[in-house]
N, C-alpha and C positions, 0 to 999 in steps of 0.2 A: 396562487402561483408558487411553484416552488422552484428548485435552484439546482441545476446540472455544473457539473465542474468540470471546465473546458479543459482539453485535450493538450500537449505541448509544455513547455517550460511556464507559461504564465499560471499563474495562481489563481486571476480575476475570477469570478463566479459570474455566471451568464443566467441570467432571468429568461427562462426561456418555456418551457410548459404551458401551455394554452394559449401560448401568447406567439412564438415561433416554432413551426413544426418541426420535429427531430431532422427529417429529413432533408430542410433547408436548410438548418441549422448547419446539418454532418457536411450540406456541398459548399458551406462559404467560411465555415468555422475555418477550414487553413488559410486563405485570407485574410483573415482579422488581426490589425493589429491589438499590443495588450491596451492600447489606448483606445482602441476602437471598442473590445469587450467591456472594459472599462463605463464606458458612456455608453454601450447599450442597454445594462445592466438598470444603469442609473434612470435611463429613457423610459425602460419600461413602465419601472416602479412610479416614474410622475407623471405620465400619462395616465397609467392604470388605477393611480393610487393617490390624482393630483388634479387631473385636469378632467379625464371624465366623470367624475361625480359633482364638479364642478360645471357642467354644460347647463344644467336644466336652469340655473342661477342664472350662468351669462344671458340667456337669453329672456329670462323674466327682468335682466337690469337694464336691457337695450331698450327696455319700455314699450310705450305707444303713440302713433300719430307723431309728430313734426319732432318729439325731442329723440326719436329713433336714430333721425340724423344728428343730432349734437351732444350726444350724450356718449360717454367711453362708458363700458361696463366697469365698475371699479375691480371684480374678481379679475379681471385678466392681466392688468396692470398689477396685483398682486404677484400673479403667474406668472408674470411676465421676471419680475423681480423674484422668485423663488429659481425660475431657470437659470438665472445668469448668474446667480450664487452655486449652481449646482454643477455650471460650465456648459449646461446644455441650450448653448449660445449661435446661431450663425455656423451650424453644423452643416451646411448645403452647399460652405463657402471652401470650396478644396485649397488646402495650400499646395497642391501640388501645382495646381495652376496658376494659385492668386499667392505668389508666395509672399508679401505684403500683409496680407489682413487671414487671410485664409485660414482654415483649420485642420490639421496635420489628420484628416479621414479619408480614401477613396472614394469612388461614385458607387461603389458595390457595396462598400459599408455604409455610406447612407444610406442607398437605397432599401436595406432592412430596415433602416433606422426612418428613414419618411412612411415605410410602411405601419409600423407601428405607430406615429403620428397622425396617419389616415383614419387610424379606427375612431379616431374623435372628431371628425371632419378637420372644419379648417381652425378648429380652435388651437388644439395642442401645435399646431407649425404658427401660428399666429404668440403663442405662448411661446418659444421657443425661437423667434424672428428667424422664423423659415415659411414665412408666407408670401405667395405671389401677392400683388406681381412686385415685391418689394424685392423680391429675390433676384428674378432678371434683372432690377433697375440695378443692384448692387451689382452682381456680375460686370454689366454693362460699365459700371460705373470704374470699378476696380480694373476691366480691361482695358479699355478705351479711354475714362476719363485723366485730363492732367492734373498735376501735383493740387491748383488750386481747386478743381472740381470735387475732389476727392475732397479736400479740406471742409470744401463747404457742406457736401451734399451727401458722399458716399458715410464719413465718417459718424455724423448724426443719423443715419441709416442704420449703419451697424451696431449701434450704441442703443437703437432702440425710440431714439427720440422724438421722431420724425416718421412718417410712411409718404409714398407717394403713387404716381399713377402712372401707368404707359400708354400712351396714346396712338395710336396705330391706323385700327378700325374704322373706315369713314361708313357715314350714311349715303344712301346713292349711287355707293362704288362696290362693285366688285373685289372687295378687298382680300379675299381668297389670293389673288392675282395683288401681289402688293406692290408692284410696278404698277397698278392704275391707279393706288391714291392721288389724290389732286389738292390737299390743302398745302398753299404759296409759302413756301422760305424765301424770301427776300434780303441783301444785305442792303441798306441804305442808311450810309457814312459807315459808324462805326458800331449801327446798331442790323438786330435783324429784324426782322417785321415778320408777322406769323400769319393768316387767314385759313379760316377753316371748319368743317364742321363735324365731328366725330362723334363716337359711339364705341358702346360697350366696351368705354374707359374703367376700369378695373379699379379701384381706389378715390378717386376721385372725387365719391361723394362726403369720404371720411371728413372728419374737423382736423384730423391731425396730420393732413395729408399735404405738406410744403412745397411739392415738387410734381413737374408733369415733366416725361421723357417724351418727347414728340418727333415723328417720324413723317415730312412732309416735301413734295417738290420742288426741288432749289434749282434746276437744268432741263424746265424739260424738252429742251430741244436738244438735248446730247445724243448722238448718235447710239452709245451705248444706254440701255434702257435700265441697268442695272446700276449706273453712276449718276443719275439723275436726281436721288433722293438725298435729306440728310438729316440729322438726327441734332434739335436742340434741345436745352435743359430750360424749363419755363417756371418761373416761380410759381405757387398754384396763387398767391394774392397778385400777381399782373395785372392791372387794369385790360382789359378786354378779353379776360377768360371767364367765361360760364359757363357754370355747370346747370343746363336745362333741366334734367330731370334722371332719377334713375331708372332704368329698364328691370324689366321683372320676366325670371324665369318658370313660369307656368305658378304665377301667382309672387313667389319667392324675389325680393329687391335687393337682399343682403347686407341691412342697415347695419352697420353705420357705413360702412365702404361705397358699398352700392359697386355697379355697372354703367354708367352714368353720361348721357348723350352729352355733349359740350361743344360749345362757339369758343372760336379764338378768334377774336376781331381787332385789328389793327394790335395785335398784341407786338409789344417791343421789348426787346431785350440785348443785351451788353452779347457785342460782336463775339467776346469770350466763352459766349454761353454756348458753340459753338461745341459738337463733340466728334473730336478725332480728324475732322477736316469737310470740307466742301466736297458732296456726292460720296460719302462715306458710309449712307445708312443703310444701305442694304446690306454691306459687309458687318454692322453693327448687331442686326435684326438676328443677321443670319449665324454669329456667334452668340447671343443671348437665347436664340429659341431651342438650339440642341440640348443642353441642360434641364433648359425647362420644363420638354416637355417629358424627358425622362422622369422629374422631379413630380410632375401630374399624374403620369403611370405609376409609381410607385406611391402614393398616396391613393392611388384608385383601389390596386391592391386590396389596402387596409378595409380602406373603405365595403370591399365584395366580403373581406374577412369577416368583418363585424353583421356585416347583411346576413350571413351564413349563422352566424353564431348565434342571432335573433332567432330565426326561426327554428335552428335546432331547439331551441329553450321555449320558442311557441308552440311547436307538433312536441315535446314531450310534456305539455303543463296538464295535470290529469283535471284542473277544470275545465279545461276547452276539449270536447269531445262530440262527435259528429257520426249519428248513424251506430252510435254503441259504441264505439272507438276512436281512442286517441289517433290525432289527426296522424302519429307516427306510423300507425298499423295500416295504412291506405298506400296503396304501391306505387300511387303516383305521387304521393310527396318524396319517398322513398326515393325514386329515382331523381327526383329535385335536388336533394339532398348529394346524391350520387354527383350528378351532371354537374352540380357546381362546383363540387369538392375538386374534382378533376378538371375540370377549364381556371381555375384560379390558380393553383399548381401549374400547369402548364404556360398559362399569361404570367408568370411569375418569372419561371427559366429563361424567357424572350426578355424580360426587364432585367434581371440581373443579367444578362449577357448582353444587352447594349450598354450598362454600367460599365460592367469589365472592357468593355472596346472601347470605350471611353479612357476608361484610365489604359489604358495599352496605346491610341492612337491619336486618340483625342476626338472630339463632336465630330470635327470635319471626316476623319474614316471612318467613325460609327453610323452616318446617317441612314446608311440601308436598316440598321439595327436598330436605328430608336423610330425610323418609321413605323417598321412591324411594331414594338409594342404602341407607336401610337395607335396603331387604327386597332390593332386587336385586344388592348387590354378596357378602352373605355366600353367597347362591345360588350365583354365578357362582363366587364362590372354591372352594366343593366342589366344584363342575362338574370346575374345571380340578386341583384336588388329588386327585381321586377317577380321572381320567384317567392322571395320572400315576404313580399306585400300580398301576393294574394296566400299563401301560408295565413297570412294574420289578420285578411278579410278587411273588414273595414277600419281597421287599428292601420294596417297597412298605409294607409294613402293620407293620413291627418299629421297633424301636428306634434300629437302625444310619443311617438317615436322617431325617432328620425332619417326611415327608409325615405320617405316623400322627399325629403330636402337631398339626401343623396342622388337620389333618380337624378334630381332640378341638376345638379351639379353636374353631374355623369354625364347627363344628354349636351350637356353643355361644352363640352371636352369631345365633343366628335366635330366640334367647328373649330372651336382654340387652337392655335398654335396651327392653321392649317387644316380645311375638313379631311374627310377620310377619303374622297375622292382625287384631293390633288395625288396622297401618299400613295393609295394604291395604282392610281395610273405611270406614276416616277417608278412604282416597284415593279408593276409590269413592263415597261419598258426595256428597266436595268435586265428584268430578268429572260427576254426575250431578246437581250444582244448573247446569250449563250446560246443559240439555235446554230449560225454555223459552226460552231467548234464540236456543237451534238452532232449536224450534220456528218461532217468531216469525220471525227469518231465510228458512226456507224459503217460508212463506207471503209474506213480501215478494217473494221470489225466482218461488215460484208467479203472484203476482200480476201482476211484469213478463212472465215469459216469454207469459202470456195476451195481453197488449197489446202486444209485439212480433208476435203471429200475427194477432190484429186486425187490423193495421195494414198488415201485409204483404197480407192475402187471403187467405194458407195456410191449409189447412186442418189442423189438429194429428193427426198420423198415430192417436194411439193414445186420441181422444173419438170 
């Protein structure tokens, strides 16, 4: 990698060559604060030069069989301590929002800056305490929660100490529709009582994982079907929380965290543990997902990045050769090549401009814009990771690289956070209340071109 020297009064030198394309570079470089240059510079080089030569290790330390789940890799927790000396620390956390804990970046400057994180999967954001779902729980936390929740919960969070889990998802339910969960928030005295049976809980199978955010029926006979939910803080050692087992993504468990089915049976907890109020969590959910799922799109990015950059280095390797020729000289990798190049670029400009409407309006006016990149950038990501597997044949689909565990991920992110069919039909809709104003237009439009041919004499070719 070499070193470009950014434009404007700042000095900072930006790592940018193979890593950021010039021409992303040239449309967010005036953007950037020198604080922001600053720590991308720095981002790059310990990702590039720190955590991915680093990957093949974490995952030989995670082990085999049962210590999968109790075992921390010790390299990350290294990494872990090499970022927070470096400041590349809870960089997801904006103080423009969070002005408390937060950190003085925009969502457009992370959003470069989670892409670059992406090309290591979830290690370098796990390195960096930018990994779900610790991420939404701190958002959540830092929004929503009071002085003592913060104390207990959010600030061991930030610090690194702690992970935890979000609990959402039930089994049985149609949770797409997050008005049909059905596990019981009860208060009785001054405790609340929990019942429940969830799934592809997110953290939960870690060892180091304290806390579960949980999001369950406390009304449900409120007339309003949006006030009916509410969102408590559950210690993860609660007597009557279990963690069943973890779910696996086309083989894939993602030990030590896992995805992880869980019972909450007569669970109790301190009336206190109560977050933002009684029939609160929908509005809870619905400020925690905006972020987030911008924060997946822009990790997916990275993610199509590095797919792209595998197989460019696959079709030019002159042992692999097929038919007399390097796989590069065949027109249909060619245009693979092509086809990706330009769909990642273009899912890119949709991500940073629901970033920037973010920081301009906030989640709540950007959601037409972080729809679109949701449904369209995890698409594109397969496109270009599914291209590149068969580029590298049966090397593609195994262990030894890590196209296969992307796919696992990628396909996984067209349900999270909402599948692609809630988004697209809320975007069709939105976009189909512009029909009478189109209407209405053409008939203005109709009415001049009439009195133009009036006026001329002409006679209109096709009355």
């Amino acid at each position: 990698m070499s070193s470009s020297k950014s434009s404007g009064a700042s000095d900072h030198t930006v790592v940018t060559e193979g890593v950021i394309s010039p021409a992303t570079w040239n449309l967010v470089e005036s953007k950037f604060s020198d604080f922001a240059r600053e720590t991308l510079t720095k981002l790059i080089r310990f990702v590039h030069d720190e955590c991915m030569p680093a990957e093949e290790l974490y995952h030989a330390q995670v082990g085999i069989g049962a210590d999968r789940w109790t075992t921390i890799p010790p390299i990350i927790e290294e990494l872990k301590t090499r970022a927070k000396a470096l400041g590349l620390w809870n960089l997801f956390l904006s103080k423009a929002h969070y002005p408390k804990h937060g950190v003085p970046l925009t969502n457009l400057e992370y959003g470069i800056m989670a892409e670059v994180m992406g090309r290591a999967g979830h290690f370098a954001s796990e390195a960096t305490n930018c990994a779900a779902p610790d991420t939404g729980n701190m958002e959540v936390l830092a929004k929503y929660g009071n002085e003592e929740q913060q104390k207990t919960w959010l600030l061991p969070l930030l610090n690194g100490e702690i992970r935890s889990a979000f609990a959402m998802t039930e089994r049985y339910v149609a949770s797409s529709d997050a008005t049909n969960i059905r596990t019981d928030i009860r208060q009785e005295g001054n405790d609340i009582v929990i019942n429940g049976h969830k799934w592809w809980i997110s953290g939960a199978g870690d060892p180091r994982c304290a806390v579960h955010l949980l999001m369950g029926k406390s009304d449900a006979k409120n007339e309003n079907r949006y006030a009916q939910q509410s969102m408590v803080i559950i210690p993860a050692n609660t007597p009557g929380v279990k963690v069943v087992r973890p779910m696996q993504v086309f083989g894939y468990d993602d030990a030590p965290e896992g995805h992880c089915e869980v019972l909450y049976e007569n669970v109790r907890v301190p009336l206190k543990n109560l977050i933002l109020g009684w029939g609160r969590g929908f509005e809870i959910i619905q400020g925690r997902l905006g972020p987030g799922r911008i924060h997946h799109c822009m990790r997916s990015i990275g993610a199509a990045e590095r797919a792209l950059e595998l197989m460019l280095r696959r079709v030019t390797d002159p042992r692999k050769k097929t038919f007399g020729k390097q796989l590069s000289e065949h027109g249909t990798i060619v245009a693979d090549i092509a086809r990706s190049r330009m769909e990642i670029d273009g899912a890119r400009l949709l991500v940073l401009s629901a970033a920037n409407m973010i920081d301009s309006v906030g989640a709540k006016g950007a959601l037409r814009d972080i729809a679109y990149a949701k449904v369209v950038v995890p698409n594109m990501a397969l496109g270009v990771v599914d291209r590149s597997m068969q580029a590298h044949g049966a090397e593609g689909i195994c262990q030894d690289i890590p196209l296969a565990s992307a796919y696992a991920q990628l396909r996984t992110l067209r349900y999270a956070d909402g599948p692609d069919e809630v988004h697209i039909q809320q975007q069709g809709k939105i976009e189909l209340r512009r029909a009478p104003a189109l209407w209405k237009r053409q008939k203005e439009l109709e009415a001049r071109t009439a009195k133009l041919f009036e006026k001329s004499g002409t006679p209109r070719p096709h009355l």
